[in-house]
C-alpha positions as CSV (number, residue, x, y, z in Angstrom):
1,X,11.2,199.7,33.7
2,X,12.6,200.1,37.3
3,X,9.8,199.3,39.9
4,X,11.1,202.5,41.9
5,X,10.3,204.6,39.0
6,X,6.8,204.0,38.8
7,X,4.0,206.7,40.3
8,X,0.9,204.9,39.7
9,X,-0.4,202.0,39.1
10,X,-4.5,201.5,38.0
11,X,-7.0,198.5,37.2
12,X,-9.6,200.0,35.1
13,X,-12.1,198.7,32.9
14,X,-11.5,198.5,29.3
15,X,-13.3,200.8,27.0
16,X,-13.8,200.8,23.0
17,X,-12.0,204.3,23.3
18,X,-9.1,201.9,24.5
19,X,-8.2,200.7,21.2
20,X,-5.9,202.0,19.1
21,X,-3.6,201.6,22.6
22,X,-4.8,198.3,23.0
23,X,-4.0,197.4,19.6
24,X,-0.4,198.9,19.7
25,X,0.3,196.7,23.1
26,X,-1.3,193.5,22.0
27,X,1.5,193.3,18.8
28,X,4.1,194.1,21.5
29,X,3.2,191.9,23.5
30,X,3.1,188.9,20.9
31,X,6.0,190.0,18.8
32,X,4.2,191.7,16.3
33,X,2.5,188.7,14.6
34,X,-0.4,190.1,12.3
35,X,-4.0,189.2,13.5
36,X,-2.7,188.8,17.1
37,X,-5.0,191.9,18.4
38,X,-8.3,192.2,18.9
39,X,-10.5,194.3,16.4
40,X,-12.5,197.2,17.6
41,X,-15.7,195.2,16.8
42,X,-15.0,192.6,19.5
43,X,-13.6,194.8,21.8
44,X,-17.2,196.7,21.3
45,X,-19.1,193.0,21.7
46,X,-16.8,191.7,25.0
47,X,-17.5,195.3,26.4
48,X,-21.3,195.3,26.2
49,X,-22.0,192.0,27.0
50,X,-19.6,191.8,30.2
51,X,-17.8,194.5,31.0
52,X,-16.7,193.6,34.5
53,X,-14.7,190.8,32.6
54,X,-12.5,192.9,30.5
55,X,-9.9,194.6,32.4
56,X,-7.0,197.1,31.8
57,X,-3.7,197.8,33.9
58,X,-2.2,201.0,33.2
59,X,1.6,202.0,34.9
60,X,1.4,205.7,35.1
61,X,-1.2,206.2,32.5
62,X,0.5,204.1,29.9
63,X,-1.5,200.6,28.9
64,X,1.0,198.1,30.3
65,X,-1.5,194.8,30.1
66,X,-4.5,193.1,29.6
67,X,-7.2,190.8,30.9
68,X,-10.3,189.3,28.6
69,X,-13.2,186.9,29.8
70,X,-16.8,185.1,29.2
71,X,-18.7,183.4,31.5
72,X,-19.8,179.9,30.1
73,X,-22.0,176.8,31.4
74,X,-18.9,174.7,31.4
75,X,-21.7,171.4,30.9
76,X,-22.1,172.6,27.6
77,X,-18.5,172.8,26.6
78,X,-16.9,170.2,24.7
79,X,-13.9,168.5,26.6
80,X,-11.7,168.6,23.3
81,X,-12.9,172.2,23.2
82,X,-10.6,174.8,20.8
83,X,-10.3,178.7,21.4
84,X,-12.2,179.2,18.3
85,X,-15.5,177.3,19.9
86,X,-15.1,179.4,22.7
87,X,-15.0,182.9,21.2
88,X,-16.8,181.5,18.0
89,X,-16.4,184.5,15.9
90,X,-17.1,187.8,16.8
91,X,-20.3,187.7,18.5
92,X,-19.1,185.5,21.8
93,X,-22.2,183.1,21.6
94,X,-20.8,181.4,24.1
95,X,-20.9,184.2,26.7
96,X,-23.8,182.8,29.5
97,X,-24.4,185.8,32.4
98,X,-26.2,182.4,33.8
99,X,-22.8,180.1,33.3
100,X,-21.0,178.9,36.2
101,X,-17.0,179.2,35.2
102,X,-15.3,182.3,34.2
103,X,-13.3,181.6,30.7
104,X,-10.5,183.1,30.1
105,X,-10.1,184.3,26.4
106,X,-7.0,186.4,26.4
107,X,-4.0,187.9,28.9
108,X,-1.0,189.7,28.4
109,X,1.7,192.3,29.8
110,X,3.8,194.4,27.6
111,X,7.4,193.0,27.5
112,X,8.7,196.2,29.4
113,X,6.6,196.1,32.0
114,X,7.4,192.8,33.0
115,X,9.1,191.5,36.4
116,X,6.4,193.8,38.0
117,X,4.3,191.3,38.7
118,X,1.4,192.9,36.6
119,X,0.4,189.6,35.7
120,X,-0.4,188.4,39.4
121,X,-3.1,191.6,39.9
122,X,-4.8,190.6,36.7
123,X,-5.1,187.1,37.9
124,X,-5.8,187.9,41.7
125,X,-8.8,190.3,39.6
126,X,-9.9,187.8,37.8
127,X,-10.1,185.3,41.0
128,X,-12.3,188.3,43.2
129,X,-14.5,188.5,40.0
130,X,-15.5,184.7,40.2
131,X,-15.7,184.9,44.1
132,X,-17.9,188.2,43.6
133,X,-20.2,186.5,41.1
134,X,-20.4,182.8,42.6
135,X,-18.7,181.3,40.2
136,X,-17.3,177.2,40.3
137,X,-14.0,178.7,39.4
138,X,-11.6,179.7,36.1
139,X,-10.7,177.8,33.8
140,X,-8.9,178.5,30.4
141,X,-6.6,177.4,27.6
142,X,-2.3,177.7,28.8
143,X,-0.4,178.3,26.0
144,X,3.3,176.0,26.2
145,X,5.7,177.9,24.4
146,X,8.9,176.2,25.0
147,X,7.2,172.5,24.1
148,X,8.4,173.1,20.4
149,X,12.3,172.5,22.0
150,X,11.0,169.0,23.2
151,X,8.7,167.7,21.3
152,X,10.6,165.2,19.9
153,X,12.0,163.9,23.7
154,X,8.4,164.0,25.2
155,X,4.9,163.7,24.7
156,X,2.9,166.9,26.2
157,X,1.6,165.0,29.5
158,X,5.9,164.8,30.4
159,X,6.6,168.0,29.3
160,X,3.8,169.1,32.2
161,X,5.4,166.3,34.4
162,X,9.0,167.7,33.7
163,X,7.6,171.4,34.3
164,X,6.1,170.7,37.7
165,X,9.5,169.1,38.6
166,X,11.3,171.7,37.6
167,X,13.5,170.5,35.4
168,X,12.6,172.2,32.2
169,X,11.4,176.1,32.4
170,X,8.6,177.4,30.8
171,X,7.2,180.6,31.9
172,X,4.1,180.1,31.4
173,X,3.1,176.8,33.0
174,X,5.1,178.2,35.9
175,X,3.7,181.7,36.5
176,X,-0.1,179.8,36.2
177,X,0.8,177.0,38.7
178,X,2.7,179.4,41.1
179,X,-1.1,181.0,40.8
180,X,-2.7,178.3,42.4
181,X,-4.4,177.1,38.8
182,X,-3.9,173.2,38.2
183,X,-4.3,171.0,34.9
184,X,-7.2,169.3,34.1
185,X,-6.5,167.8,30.8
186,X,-4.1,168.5,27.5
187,X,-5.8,169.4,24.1
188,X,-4.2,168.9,20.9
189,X,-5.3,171.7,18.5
190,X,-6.2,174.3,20.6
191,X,-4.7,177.3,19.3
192,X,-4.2,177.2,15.2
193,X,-0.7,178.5,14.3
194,X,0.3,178.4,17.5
195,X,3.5,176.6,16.7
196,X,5.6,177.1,20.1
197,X,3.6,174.7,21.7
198,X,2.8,172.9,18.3
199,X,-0.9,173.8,18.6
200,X,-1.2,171.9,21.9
201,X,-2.6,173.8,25.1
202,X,-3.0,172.2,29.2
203,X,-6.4,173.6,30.2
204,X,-6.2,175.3,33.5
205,X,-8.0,175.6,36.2
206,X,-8.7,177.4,39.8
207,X,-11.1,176.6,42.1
208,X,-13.5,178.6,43.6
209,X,-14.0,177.4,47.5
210,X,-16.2,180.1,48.3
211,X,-18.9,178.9,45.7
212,X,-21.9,177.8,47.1
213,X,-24.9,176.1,44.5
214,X,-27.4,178.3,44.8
215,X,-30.4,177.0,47.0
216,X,-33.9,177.7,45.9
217,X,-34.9,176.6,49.7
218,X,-35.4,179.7,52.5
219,X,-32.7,177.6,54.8
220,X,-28.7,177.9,54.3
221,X,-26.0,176.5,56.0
222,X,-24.1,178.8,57.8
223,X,-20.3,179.5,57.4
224,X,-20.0,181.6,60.9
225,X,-20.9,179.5,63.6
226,X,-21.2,179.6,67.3
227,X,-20.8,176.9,70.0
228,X,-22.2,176.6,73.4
229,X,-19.8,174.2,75.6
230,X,-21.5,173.4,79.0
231,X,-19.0,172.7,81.6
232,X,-21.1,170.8,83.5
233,X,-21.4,170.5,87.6
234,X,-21.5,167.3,89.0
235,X,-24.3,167.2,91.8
236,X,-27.0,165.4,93.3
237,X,-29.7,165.4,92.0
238,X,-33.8,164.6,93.6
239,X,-34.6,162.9,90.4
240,X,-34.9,162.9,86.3
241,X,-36.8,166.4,86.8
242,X,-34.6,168.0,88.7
243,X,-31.8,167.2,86.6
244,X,-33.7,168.6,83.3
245,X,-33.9,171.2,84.9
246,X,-30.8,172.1,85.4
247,X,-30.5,170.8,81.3
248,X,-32.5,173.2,80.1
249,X,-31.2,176.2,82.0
250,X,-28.2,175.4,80.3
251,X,-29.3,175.4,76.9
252,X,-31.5,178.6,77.5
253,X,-28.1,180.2,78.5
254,X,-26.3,179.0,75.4
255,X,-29.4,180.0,72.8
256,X,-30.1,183.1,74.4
257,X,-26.7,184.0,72.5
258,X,-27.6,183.1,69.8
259,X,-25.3,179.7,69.8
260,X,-25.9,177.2,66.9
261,X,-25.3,174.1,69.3
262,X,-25.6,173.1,72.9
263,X,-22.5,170.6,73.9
264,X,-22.9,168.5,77.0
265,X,-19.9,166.4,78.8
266,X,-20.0,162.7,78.8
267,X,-22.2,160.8,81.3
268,X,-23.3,164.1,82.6
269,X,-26.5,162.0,84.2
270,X,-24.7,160.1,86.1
271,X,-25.8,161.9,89.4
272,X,-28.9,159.5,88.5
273,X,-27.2,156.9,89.6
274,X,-26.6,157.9,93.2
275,X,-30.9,156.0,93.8
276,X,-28.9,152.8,92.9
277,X,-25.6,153.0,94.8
278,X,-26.4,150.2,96.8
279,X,-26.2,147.9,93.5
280,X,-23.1,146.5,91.9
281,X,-21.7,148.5,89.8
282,X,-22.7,147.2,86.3
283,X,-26.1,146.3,87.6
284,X,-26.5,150.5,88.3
285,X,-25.2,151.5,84.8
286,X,-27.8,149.5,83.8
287,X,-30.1,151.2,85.6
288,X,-29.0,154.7,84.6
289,X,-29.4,153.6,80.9
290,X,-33.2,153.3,81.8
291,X,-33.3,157.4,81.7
292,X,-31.9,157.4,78.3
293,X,-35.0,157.5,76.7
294,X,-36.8,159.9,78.4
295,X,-33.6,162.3,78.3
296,X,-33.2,162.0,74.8
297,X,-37.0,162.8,73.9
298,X,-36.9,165.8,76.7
299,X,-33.2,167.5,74.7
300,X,-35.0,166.9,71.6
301,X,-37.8,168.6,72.3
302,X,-35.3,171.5,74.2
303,X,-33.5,171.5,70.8
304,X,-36.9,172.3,68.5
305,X,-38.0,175.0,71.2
306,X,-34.6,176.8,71.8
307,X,-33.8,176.8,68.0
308,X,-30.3,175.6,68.5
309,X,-28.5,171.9,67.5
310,X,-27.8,169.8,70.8
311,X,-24.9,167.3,71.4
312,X,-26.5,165.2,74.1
313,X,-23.0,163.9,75.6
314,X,-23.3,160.5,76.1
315,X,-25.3,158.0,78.7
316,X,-25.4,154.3,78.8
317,X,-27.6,152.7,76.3
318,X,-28.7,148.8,76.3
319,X,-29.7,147.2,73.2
320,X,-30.7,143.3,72.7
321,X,-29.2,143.0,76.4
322,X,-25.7,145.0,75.4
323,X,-24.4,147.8,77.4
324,X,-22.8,150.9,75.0
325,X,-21.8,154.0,75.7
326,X,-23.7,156.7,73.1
327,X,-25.0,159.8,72.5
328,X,-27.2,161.9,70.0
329,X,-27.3,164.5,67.8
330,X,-30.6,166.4,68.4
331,X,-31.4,169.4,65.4
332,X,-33.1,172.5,66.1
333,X,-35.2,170.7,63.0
334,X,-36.3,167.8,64.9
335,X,-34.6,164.9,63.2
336,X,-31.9,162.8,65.7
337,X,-29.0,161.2,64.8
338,X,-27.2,158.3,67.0
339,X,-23.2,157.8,67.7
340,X,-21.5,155.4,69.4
341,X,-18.3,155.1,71.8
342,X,-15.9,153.3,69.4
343,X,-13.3,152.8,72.0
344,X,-14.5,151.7,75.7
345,X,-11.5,152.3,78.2
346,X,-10.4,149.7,80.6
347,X,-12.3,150.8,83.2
348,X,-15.4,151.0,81.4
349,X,-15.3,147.5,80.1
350,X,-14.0,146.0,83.7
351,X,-16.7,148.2,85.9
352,X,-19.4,148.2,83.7
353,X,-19.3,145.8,81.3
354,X,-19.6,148.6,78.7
355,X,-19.1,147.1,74.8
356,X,-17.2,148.9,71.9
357,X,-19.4,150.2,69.7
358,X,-19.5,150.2,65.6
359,X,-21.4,153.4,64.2
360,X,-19.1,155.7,62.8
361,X,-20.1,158.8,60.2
362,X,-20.6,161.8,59.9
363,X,-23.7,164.3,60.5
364,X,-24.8,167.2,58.2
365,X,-26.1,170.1,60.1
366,X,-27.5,173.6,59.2
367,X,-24.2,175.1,60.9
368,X,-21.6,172.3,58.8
369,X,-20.9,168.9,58.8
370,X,-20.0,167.3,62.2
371,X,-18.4,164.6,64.0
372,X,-18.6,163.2,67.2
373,X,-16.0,161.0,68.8
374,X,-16.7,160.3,73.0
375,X,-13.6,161.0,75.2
376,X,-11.2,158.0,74.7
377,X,-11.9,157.7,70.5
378,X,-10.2,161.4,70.6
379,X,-6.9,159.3,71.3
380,X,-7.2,157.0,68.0
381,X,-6.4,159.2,65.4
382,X,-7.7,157.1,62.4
383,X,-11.3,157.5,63.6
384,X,-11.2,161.7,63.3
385,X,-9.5,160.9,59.9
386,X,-12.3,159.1,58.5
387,X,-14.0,161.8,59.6
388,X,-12.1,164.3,58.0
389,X,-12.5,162.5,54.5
390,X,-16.0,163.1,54.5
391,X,-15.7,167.0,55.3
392,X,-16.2,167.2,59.1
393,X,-15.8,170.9,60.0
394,X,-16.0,170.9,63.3
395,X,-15.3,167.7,65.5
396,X,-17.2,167.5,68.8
397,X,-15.3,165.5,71.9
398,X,-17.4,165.1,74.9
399,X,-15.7,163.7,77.7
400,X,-15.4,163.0,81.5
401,X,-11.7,162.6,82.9
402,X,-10.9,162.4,86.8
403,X,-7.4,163.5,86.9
404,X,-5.9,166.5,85.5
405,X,-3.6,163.5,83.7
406,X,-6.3,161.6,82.0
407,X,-7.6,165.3,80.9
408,X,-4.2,165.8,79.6
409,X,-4.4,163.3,76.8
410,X,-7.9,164.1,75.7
411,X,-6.9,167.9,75.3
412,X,-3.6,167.4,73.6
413,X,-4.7,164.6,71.0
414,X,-8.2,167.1,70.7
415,X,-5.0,169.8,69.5
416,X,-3.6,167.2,67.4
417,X,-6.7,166.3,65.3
418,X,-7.7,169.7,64.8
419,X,-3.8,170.3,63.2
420,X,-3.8,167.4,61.2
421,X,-7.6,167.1,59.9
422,X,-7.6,171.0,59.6
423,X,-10.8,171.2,61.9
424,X,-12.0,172.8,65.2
425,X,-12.2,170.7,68.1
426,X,-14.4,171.3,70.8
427,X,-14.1,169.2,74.0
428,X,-16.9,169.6,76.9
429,X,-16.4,167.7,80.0
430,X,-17.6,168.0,83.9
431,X,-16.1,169.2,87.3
432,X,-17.2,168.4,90.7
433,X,-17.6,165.5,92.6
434,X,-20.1,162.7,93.6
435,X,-19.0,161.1,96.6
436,X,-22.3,159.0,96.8
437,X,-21.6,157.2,93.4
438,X,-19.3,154.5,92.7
439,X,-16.5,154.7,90.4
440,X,-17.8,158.2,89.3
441,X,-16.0,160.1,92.7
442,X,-14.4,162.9,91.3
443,X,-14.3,164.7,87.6
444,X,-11.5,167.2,86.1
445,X,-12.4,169.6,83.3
446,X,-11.1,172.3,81.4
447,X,-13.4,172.7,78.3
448,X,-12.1,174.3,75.1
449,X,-12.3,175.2,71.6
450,X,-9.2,174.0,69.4
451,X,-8.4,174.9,65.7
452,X,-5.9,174.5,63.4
453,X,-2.0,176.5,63.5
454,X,-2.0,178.6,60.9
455,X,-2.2,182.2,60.1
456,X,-5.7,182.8,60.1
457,X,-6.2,181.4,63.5
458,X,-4.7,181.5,66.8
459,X,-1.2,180.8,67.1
460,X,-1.5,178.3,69.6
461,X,-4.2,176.8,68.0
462,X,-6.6,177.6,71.4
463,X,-10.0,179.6,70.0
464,X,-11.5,179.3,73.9
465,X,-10.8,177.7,77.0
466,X,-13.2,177.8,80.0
467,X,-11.6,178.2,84.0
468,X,-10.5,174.8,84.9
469,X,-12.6,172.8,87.4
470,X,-15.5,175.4,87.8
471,X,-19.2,175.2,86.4
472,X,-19.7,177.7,83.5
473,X,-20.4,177.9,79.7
474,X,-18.3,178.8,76.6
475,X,-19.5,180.6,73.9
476,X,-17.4,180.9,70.9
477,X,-17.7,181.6,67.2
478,X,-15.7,179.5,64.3
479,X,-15.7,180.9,60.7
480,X,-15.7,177.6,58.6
481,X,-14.8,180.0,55.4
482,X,-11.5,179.8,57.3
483,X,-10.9,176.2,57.2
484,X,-12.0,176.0,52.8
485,X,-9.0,179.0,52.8
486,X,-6.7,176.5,54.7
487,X,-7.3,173.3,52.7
488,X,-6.4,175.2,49.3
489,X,-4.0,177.9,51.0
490,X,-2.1,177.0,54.0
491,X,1.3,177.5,55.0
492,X,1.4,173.6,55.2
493,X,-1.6,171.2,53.2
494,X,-1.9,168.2,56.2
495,X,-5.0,166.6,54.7
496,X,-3.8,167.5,50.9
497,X,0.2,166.1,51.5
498,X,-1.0,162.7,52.7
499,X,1.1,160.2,51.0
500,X,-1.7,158.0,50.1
501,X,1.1,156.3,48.2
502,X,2.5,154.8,51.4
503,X,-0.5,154.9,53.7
504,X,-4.2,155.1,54.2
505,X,-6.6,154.8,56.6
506,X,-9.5,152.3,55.6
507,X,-13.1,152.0,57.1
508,X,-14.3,148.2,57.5
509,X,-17.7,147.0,56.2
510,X,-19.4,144.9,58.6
């Protein structure tokens, strides 16, 4: 049938009035092989115990395909499962309204309605219905009905191997894999009498990435969230009150809309140290990293009474006599978590005396899982890739840069991890000056919110961006449903098309 001659196409659900019809198309479909259809019995059983799973398509009025499922508690299924232990008769015991993977039991188009793609809006069905219902994902028994011309050259795990590669056709395997299903194991035996592929079947399967395990606790992690980036002012300061102050105006403003986290720059206390300018330099750090404490204890408290998640920056820490660079992650629930600057730049290590640190993981939140990487670790790709192997959705980057060229590298590497770890990126730094603070004289900032460069997000890859070099906030929303679309369904796979073959990045064990 000519697609241009076609007036209307219709999903419905199938019917026991459906089938005589159904019977007729079901021996079309499968060359007229006796016993091939369904009897008006099941179709009677599969209709009152799931209705939603047994679907029709219909090309102007005319039955032109077919779509059957169950719902089963996949635990309880055999691995060297047949078709007969799934439908087990006519009464579908296996059915579960309860089970967690839709099964798929039977799907066909009549030959002359084929080429329509007919096959694809049963499928695509099928793939709302499990999305609709929560389900783990599909999974059912794929028929390979040209294996019978090759048995004798291969076993069935190279007939797949030779499929995928294209160098032997079978329609089948092809239209399920073009489908975004994937094999998870070959049973011999599946199908009795199904000599085509010698009674062998590959069992299928899609994921669902929308499927949440259902939580029996009031909480649930969000999949919208939004981010509150303080561009923060340098200025002097009286004292540790008057700069908490300014702290939690800021993170009033941000939770007054409703933000999930409050994002601070790098060393944004350092107008603390201006009381100890007349020290060396290291010998002041050291002082400012007395405040740390106090600062800490004051956001946390800031985070449990605002009801939003706070990135803390980073100040100078000393511990057994050791000068680091860290920050913490402070929950709206109370608990605190510690990072550490990997990297230390030059300058740090030559003015300061600041060490490397060794702490790096990631931080389960009630808005996603999180990473944070201080200013200069945004330049060492490997450390964001560890990151991104544990399922960081959004990676935070608080930094301080003087120049418009040192804030140059942290933005465009911040772009580049949130391409090729398929993440958002969100960088907070400060602006201003302190002209009564050694080695801290002047701060360039543009704060931001990067994601990925695909088609469901900006095409520059820029959510946000604040003014450059003037005190303000940013307030902007990432959908992290986005990002499980991307890793299964982008226009390029980044984190999937690692050659782990070639390369891999390794954490050490100390």
């Amino acid at each position: 049938m000519e697609e241009h001659k076609i007036d209307n196409i219709e999903l419905s659900f199938l019917t026991v009035g459906d089938f005589e019809e159904l019977k007729s198309a079901t021996l079309e479909a499968y060359g007229g092989v006796l016993n091939s259809y369904w009897k008006k019995e099941h179709i009677a059983r599969l209709t009152s115990i799931f209705s939603e799973g047994q679907v029709v398509i219909r090309i102007d009025g005319q039955l032109a395909g077919c779509a059957l499922s169950l719902i089963v508690d996949y635990d309880k299924i055999d691995d060297n499962h047949t078709y007969a232990d799934i439908i087990e008769g006519d009464k579908f015991k296996n059915h579960d309204p309860d089970g967690d993977v839709l099964y798929g039991i039977d799907v066909f188009i009549k030959p002359e309605f084929r080429g329509l793609r007919l096959g694809r809006r049963l499928y695509d069905y099928r793939k709302e219905l499990c999305e609709n219902l929560n389900l783990k994902g599909i999974v059912f028994g794929g028929r390979m009905p040209n294996y019978h011309k090759y048995k004798d050259q291969y076993s069935p795990k190279e007939y797949i191997q030779k499929v995928k590669h294209k160098e032997i056709h079978d329609p089948v395997l092809n239209f399920q894999t073009s489908n975004d299903f994937h094999p998870i194991r070959i049973i011999k035996g599946y199908l009795e009498g199904d000599t085509a592929s010698s009674e062998y079947a590959v069992l299928m399967e899609w994921d669902n990435i929308y499927y949440t395990k259902p939580n029996k606790k009031a909480s649930s992690v969000k999949t919208v969230v939004r981010l509150g980036l303080i561009q923060w002012q340098m200025r002097p300061y009286n004292g540790l009150e008057d700069l908490m102050q300014q702290v939690e105006y800021f993170v009033d403003s941000v939770s007054a809309y409703r933000s999930d986290f409050a994002v601070f720059p790098e060393f944004f206390n350092a107008p603390l140290m201006a009381k100890y300018n007349h020290l060396h330099e290291p010998q002041a750090i050291r002082e400012l990293a007395g405040y740390t404490q106090t600062i800490v204890e004051k956001m946390q408290q800031l985070s449990i009474s605002y009801n939003i998640n706070i990135i803390t920056g980073s100040m100078p820490e000393v511990v057994d006599d050791v000068l680091y660079n860290v920050g913490y992650l402070c929950r709206r629930d109370g608990s605190l978590e510690r990072y550490e600057k990997i990297h230390v730049t030059p300058d740090e290590a030559k003015v300061w005396g600041m060490q490397r640190g060794h702490q790096l993981k990631t931080f389960e939140t009630d808005a996603g899982k999180i990473g944070v990487l201080i200013c200069y670790d945004s330049e060492f790709p490997e450390l964001s890739r560890l990151l991104a192997d544990e399922g960081m959705d959004i990676l935070f980057v608080p930094f301080l840069t003087d120049t418009q060229n040192g804030y140059s590298r942290v933005r465009l590497c911040a772009q580049a991890r949130a391409i090729e770890n398929e993440c958002y990126v969100a960088i907070a730094g400060s602006v201003g000056n302190l002209p009564n603070v050694n080695n801290m004289d002047i701060q360039y900032a543009q704060s931001a919110v990067f994601t990925p460069c695909d088609f469901a997000f900006p095409s520059n890859g820029i959510k946000a961006e604040t003014t450059p070099n003037t005190e303000m906030i940013l307030v902007a929303d990432v959908d992290l449903g986005l990002l499980r679309e991307l890793h299964s369904f982008g226009a390029v796979k980044n984190l999937k098309d690692r050659r782990k073959d070639v390369y891999d990045v390794i954490r050490v064990i100390k």
